[in-house]
C-alpha positions in Angstrom: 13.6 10.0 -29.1 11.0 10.8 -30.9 8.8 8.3 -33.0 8.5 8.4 -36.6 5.4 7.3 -37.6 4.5 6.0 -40.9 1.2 7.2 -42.6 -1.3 4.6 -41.4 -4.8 4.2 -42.7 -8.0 5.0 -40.9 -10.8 4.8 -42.9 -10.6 7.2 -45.2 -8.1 9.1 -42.9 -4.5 8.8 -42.7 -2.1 9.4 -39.4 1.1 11.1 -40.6 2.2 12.6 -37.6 0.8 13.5 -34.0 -0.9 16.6 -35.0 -2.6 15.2 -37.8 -3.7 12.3 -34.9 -4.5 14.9 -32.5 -6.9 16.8 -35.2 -8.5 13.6 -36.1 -9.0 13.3 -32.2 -10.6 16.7 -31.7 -13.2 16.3 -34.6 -14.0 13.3 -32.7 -14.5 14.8 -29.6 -16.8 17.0 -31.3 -16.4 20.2 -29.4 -15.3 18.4 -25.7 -12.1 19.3 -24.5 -9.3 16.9 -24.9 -9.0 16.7 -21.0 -11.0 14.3 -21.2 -8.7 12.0 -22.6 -6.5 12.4 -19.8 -6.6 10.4 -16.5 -4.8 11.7 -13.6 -3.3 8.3 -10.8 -3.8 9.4 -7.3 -0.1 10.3 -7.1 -1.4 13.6 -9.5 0.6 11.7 -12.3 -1.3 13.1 -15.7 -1.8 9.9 -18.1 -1.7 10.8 -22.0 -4.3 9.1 -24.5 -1.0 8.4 -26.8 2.8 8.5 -26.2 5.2 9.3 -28.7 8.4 9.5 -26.7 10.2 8.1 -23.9 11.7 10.7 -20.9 15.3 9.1 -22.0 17.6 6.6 -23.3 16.9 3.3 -22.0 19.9 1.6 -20.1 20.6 -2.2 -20.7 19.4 -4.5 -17.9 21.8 -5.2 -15.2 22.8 -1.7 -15.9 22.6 1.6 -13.3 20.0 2.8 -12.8 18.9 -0.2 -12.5 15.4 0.5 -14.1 15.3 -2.4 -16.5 16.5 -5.2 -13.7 19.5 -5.8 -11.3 21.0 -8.7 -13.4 22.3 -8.5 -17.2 21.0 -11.9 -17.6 17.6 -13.6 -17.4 16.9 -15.3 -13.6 14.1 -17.2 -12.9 11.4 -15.6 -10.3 10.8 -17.4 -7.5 7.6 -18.6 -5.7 7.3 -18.1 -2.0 4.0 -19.2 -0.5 2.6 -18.2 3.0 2.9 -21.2 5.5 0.5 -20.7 8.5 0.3 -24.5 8.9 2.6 -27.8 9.9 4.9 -29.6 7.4 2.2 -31.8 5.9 0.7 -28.1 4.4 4.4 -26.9 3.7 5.4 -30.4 2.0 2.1 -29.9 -0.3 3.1 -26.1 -1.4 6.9 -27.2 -2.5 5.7 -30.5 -4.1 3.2 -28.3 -6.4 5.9 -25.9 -7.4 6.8 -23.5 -4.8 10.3 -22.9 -4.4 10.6 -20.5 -1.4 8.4 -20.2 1.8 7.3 -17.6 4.0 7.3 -19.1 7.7 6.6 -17.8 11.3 10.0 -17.9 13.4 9.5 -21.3 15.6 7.3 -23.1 13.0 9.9 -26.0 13.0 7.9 -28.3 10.7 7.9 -26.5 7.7 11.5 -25.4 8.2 12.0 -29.0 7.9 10.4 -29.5 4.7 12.0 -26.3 3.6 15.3 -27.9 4.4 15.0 -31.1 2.3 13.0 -29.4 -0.6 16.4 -27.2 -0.9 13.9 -24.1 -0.4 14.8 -20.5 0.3 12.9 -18.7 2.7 11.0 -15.5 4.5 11.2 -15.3 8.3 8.4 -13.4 9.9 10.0 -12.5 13.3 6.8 -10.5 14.7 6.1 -12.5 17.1 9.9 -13.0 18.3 12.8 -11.1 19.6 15.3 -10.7 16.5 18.2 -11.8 18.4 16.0 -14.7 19.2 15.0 -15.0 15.6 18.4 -15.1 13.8 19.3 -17.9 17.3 16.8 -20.1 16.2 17.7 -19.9 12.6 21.3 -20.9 13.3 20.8 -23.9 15.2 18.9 -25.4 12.7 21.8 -24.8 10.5 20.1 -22.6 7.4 22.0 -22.9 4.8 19.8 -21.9 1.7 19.0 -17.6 0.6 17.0 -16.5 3.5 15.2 -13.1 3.9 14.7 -12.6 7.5 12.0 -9.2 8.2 13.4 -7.4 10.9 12.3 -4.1 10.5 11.7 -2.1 13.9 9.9 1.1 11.9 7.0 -0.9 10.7 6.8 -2.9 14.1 6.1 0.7 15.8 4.0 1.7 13.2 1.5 -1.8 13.6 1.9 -1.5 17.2 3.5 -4.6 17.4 6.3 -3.0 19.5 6.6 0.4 21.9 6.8 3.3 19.8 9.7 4.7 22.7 11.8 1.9 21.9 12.9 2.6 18.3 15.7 4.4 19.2 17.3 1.8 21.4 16.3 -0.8 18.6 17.9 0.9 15.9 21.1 1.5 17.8 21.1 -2.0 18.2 21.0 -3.0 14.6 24.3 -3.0 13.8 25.5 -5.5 16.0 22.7 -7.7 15.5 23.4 -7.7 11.7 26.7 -8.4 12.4 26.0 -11.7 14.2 23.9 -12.6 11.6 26.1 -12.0 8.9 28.8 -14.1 10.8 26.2 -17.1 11.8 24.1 -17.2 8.7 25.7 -16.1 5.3 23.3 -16.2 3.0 20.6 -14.1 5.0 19.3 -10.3 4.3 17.8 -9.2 7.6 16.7 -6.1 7.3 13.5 -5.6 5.7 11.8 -2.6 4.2 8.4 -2.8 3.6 5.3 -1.2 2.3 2.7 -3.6 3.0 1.1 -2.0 5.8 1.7 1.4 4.3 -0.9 0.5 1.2 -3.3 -1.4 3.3 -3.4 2.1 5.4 -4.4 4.6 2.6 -0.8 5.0 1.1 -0.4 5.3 -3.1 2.3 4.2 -4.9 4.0 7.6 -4.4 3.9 7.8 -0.7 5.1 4.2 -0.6 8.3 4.4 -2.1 9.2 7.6 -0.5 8.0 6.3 2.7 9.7 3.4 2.6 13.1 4.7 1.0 13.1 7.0 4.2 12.8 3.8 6.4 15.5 2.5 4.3 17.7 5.4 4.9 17.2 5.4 8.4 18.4 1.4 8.8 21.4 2.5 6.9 22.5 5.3 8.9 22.2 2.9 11.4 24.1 0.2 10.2 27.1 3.2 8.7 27.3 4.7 12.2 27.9 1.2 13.9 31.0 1.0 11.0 29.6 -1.1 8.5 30.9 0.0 4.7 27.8 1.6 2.8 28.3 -1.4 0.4 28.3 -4.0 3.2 25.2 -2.2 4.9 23.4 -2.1 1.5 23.5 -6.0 1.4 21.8 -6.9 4.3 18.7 -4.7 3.0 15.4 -6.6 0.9 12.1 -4.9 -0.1 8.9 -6.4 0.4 6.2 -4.3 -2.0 2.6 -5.2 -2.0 1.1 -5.1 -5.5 -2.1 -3.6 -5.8 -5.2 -3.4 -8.6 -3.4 -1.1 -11.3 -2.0 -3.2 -13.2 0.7 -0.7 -15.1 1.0 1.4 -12.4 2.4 -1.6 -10.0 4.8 -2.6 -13.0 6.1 1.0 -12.8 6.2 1.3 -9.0 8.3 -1.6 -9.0 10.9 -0.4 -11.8 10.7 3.0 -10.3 11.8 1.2 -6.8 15.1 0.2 -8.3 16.3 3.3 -9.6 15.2 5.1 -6.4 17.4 2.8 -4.0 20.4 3.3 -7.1 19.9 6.8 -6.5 20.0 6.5 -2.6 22.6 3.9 -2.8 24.9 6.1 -4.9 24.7 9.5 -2.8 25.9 7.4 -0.1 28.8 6.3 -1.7 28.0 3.0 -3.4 27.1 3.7 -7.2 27.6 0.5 -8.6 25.6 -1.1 -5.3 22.6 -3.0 -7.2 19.3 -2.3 -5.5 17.7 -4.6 -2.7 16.1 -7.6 -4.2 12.5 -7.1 -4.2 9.4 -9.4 -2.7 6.0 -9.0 -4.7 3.1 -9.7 -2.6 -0.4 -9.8 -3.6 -2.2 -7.3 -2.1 -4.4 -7.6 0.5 -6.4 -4.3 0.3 -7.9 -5.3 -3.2 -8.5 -8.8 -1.4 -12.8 -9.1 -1.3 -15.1 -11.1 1.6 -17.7 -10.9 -0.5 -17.9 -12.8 -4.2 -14.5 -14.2 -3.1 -13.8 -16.6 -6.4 -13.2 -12.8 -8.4 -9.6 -12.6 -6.4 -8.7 -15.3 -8.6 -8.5 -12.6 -11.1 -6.9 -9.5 -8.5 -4.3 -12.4 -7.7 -3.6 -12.9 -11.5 -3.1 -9.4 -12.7 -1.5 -8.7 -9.2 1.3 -11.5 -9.7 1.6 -10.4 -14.0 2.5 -7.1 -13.1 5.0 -8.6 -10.3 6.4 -10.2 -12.7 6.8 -7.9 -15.1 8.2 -5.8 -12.9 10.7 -8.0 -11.9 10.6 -9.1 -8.7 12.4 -11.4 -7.7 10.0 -13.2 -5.5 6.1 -13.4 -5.6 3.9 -14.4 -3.3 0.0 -14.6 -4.4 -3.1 -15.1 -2.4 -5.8 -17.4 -1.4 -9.1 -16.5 -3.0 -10.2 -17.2 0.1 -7.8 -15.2 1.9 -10.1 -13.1 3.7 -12.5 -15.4 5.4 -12.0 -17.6 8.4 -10.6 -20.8 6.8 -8.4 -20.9 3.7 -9.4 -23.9 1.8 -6.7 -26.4 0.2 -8.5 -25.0 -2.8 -7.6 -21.5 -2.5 -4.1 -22.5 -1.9 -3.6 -24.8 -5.2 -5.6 -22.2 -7.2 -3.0 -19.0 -5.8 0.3 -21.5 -6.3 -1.0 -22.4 -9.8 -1.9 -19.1 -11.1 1.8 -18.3 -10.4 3.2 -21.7 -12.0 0.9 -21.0 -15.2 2.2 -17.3 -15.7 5.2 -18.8 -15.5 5.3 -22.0 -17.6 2.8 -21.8 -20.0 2.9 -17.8 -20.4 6.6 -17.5 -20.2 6.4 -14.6 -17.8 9.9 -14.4 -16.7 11.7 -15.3 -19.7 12.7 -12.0 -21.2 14.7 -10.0 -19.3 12.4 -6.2 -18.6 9.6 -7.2 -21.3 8.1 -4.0 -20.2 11.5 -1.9 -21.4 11.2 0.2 -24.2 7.2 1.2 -24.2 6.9 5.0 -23.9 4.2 4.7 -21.7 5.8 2.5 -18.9 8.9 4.6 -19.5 6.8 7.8 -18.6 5.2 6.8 -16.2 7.9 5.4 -14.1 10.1 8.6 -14.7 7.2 10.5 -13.5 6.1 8.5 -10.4 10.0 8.0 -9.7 10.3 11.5 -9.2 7.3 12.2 -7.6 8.4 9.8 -5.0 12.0 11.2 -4.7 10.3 14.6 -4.4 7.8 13.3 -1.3 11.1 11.7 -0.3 13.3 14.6 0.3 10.1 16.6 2.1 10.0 13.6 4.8 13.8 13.5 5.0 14.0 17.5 6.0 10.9 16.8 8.6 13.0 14.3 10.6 12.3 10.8 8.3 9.9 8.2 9.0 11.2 7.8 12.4 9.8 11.7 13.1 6.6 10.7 11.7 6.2 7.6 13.3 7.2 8.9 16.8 4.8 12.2 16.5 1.4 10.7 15.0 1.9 12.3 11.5 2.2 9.1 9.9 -0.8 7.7 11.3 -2.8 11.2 10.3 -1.3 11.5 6.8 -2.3 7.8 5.8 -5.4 8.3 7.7 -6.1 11.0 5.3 -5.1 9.5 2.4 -7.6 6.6 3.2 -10.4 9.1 3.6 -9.4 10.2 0.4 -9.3 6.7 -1.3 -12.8 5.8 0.3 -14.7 8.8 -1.1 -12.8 7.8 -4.8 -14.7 4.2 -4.0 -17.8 5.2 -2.7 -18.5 7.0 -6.2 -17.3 3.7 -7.9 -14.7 5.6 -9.8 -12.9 2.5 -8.8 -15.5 -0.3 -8.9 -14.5 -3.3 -6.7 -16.0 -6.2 -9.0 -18.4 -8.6 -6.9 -18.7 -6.0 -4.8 -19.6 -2.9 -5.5 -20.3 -3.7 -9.3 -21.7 -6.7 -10.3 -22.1 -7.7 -6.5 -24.3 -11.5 -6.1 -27.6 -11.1 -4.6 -28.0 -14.1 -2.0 -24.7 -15.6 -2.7 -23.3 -18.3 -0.3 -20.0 -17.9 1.0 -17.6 -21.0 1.2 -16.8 -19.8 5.0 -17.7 -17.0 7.5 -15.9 -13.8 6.9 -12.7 -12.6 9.2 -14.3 -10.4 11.7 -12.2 -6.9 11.7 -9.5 -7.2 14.6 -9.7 -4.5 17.0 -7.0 -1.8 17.0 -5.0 -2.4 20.5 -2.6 0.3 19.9 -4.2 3.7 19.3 -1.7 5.2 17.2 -1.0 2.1 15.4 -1.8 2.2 11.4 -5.2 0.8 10.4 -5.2 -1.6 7.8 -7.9 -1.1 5.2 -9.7 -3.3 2.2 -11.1 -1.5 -0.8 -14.5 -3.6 -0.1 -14.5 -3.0 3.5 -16.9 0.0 3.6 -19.5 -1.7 0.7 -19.2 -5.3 2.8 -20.1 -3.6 6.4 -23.4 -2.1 4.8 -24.7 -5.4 3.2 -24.2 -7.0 6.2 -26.4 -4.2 8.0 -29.1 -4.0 5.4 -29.4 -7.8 3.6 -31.3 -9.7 5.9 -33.5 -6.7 6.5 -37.3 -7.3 4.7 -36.6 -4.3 1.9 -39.4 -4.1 -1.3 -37.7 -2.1 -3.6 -39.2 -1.9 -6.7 -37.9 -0.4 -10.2 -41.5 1.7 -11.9 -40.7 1.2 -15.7 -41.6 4.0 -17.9 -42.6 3.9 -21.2 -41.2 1.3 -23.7 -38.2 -0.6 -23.1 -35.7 1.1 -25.3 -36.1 4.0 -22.9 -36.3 2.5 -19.3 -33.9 -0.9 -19.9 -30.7 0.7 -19.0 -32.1 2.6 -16.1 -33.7 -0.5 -14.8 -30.6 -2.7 -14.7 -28.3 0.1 -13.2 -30.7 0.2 -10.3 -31.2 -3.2 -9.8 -27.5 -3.5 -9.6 -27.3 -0.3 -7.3 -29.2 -2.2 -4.9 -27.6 -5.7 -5.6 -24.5 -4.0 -4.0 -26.3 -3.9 -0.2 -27.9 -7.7 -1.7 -31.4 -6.8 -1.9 -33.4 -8.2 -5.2 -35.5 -5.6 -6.8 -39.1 -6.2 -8.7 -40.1 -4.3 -11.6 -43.7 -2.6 -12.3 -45.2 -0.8 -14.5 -48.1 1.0 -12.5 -47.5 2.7 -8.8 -47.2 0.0 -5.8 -47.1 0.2 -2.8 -43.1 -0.5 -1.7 -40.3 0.5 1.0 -38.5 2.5 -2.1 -39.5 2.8 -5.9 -37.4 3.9 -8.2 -38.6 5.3 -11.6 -36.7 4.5 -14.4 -37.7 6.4 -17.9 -35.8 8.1 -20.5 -35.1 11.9 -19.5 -37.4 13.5 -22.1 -40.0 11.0 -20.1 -39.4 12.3 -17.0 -39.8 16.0 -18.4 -43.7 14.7 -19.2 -44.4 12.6 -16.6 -41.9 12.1 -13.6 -43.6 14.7 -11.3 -47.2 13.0 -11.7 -46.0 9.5 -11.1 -43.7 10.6 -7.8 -47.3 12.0 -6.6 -48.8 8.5 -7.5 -46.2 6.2 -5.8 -46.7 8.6 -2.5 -50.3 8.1 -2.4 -50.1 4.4 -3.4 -48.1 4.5 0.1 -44.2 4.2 -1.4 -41.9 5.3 1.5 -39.4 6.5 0.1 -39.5 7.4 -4.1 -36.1 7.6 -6.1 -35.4 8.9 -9.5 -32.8 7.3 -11.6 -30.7 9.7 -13.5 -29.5 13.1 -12.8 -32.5 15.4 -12.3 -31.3 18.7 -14.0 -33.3 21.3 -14.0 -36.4 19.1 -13.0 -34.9 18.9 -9.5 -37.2 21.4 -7.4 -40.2 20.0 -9.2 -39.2 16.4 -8.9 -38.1 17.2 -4.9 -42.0 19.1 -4.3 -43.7 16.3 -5.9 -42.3 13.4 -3.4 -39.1 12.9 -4.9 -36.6 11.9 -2.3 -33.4 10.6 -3.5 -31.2 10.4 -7.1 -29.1 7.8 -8.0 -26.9 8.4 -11.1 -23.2 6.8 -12.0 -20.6 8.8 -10.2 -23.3 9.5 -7.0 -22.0 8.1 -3.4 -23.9 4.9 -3.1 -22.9 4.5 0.5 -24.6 7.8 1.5 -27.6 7.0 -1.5 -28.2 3.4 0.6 -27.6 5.2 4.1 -30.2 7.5 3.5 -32.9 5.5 1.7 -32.4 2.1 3.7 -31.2 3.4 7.7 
């Protein structure tokens, strides 16, 4: 379908059609290439500047392939909170608005106060047997929608359970759903999840097709034990983590449903909605440091949930990742949900995302690029081959390394962090220490700030002088000067500024470039002699670089340079 613009003014310019946008576009560019317009996602999906199409006819909601919603009708979202703690913290989440929660298997407390608050709920079985898990379920008599995560791939791929034991677990899976379908009626008990997937390095590609193949592999099980694909496709939910791109998540999770239609109909069960799907905040984007911005992550995290449409969300703490989570940071995560959804009506219209060529793209695109990593795991043996040889640890593992050169650049700032980061800030409680890995070929679970955090904590309390050498007049050394101050904010040292050589640990001249041309190789000589360690230049030396470099010059820092190995070098 092709969009027929009308002329529209611009200035003195009108837009009749693309190419007239496109030549408008170009003569601003003023000789770049248009390329640089473009973004490319780390799935290698290209995204345009301007969309003037959509990759098909849109389906109505409710409607296969399911891309626009599993129900023809709007249904309310639901709210599902964590519950690490007793009844008195589970009564206090349900009286503020929650209406599911997500308890540990034995927590008998705030199963209690899920039962008289009419609440559905998450099991976490990890620490339990799930035969043991769907007993103690049943003799509390569960009567409300419960989603119960047994889900024996991702326990061998934590290392929660022995990677030689899948086999056996998955043959057992069809008489285990079987008992729970007969004890507890309104449970799904087999979950598929992501989660630790993205926390290891995974993007949204590599999730879905990772996760469809664990899918598969559960259903196999479940068909060879007898069960009717339709049957078998009803004891499935999907738990997807939602991460910092905010219209990428929304298309990950439309592109989830009409993946699982597509699996769900070559099996024999085209009119088989999808698995409902849990949105959970995600924990890699989750920050020690300058904790109060995950108020924000959590907010755009839980929109595009939303949006999506999920049918349960679970947000964070702000506080998440350090050792206590205040009663704070649990209001502040419950409330951010209950104000999208009450006073910003997210949830009200039925796929408010359908119909924008750029969603509609981009979930065609990542859809098949998923399908297409899909079908390459599937002819290598499936997620259970992968888990069972090492190549799923190595190909996240990779992907990570991948991810954390992308960060180390700041081509993904982490706000607080590695942008903006808050020299001497106090924290409202100690940071988690990082678990050790007792399983060596267990995933490793990863936080976008994880790498920037570790260095502050080496270098901060260390007795650093850095100082910022202004050159010439403000309008030339301003922006220089506050780019370095916040380079070296991110390990939480506080720069001084001069404007003659001192002596310092590092100095860092900041000028204008046709400054440096004049003068930069005379004042590097100075600041040596004045007894400067180490001397920096800020800005990319160009051709000045062997002249810069013989005069005392040590170091560059420039945006896009790694700032890990910048600080590594100048501060260790």
């Amino acid at each position: 379908m092709k969009l027929a613009v009308n002329a529209v003014a611009i200035g003195e310019s009108s837009v009749s059609d693309f190419a007239a946008w496109r030549s408008l576009v170009d003569k601003e560019l003023a000789g770049a290439s248009f390329d640089k317009l473009v973004y490319r996602t780390p799935e290698d999906i290209t995204i345009d500047p301007l969309y003037t199409e959509r990759p098909a006819e849109l389906p109505m909601p409710g409607m296969a392939p399911y891309v626009r919603g599993a129900n023809a009708q709007n249904t309310a979202f639901g709210l599902c909170i964590r519950i690490d703690g007793d009844r008195t913290v589970a009564t206090e989440e349900l009286d503020g608005g929650a209406t599911a929660l997500w308890i540990d298997v034995g927590n008998d407390s705030a199963l209690e106060a899920a039962a008289v608050a009419h609440a559905d709920l998450v099991v976490d079985i990890a620490k339990s047997i799930p035969a043991q898990a769907i007993e103690w379920l049943a003799q509390r008599g569960v009567d409300k929608r419960i989603w119960i995560d047994i889900d024996p791939i991702m326990a061998v791929a934590q290392g929660v359970t022995p990677g030689n034991t899948l086999v056996k677990r998955l043959s057992h899976l069809p008489n285990l759903v079987s008992d729970t379908r007969e004890r507890l009626p309104n449970a799904r008990p087999l979950r598929v999840s992501t989660t630790i997937l993205h926390s290891a390095g995974a993007d949204a590609a590599d999730e879905l097709a990772l996760g469809l193949s664990a899918g598969v592999a559960y259903l196999r099980a479940l068909i060879a034990g007898g069960l009717p694909i339709t049957e078998a496709a009803r004891t499935l939910w999907l738990q997807l983590p939602v991460g910092r791109d905010t219209f990428g998540e929304i298309c990950k999770i439309r592109a989830a449903r009409v993946l699982w239609h597509k699996v769900l109909a070559v099996a024999g069960a085209p009119n088989e909605p999808p698995p409902p799907i849990h949105a959970v905040a995600s924990s890699r984007t989750q920050t020690q440091r300058d904790p109060w911005v995950n108020m924000l992550r959590v907010t755009t995290e839980m929109f595009a949930a939303i949006i999506g449409g999920a049918q349960i969300v679970t947000p964070r703490p702000f506080d998440d990742q350090l050792a206590a989570v205040s009663a704070l940071g649990r209001r502040v995560a419950r409330n951010t949900v209950l104000i999208l959804r009450d006073e910003s009506h997210l949830g009200r219209v039925v796929d408010a995302a359908g119909g924008s060529y750029y969603i509609e793209t981009r979930t065609d695109a990542l859809a098949r690029e998923a399908w297409k990593r899909f079908t390459a795991i599937e002819k290598d043996g499936g997620i259970t081959e992968l888990v069972g040889s090492g190549a799923l640890r190595a190909r996240l593992d990779a992907a990570w390394t991948r991810r954390a050169a992308h960060l180390a650049k700041r081509k993904e700032p982490v706000l607080g962090v590695s942008e903006f980061a808050h020299v001497g800030e106090k924290l409202p409680a100690a940071p988690i220490p990082t678990a050790p890995l007792l399983v060596s070929s267990a995933l490793v679970e990863h936080r976008d700030a994880e790498m920037f955090e570790a260095m502050r904590a080496r270098i901060e309390a260390l007795p650093f002088d850095v100082m910022l050498l202004a050159l010439g007049p403000p309008a030339e050394h301003r922006a220089r000067i506050s780019y370095s101050a916040g380079l070296f904010g991110i390990v939480g040292i506080r720069t001084r500024e001069a404007t003659s050589p001192q002596r310092a640990d590092v100095a860092v001249i900041c000028g204008s470039d046709e400054r440096y041309t004049a003068e930069a190789a005379g004042v590097a000589r100075a600041l040596k002699s004045a007894g400067v360690r180490k001397v920096v230049l800020a800005g990319r030396p160009g051709a000045l670089e062997t002249e810069l470099r013989a005069a005392g010059v040590e170091a560059f820092v420039f945006v896009g340079c790694d700032v890990l190995a910048t600080m590594e070098e100048l501060l260790l």
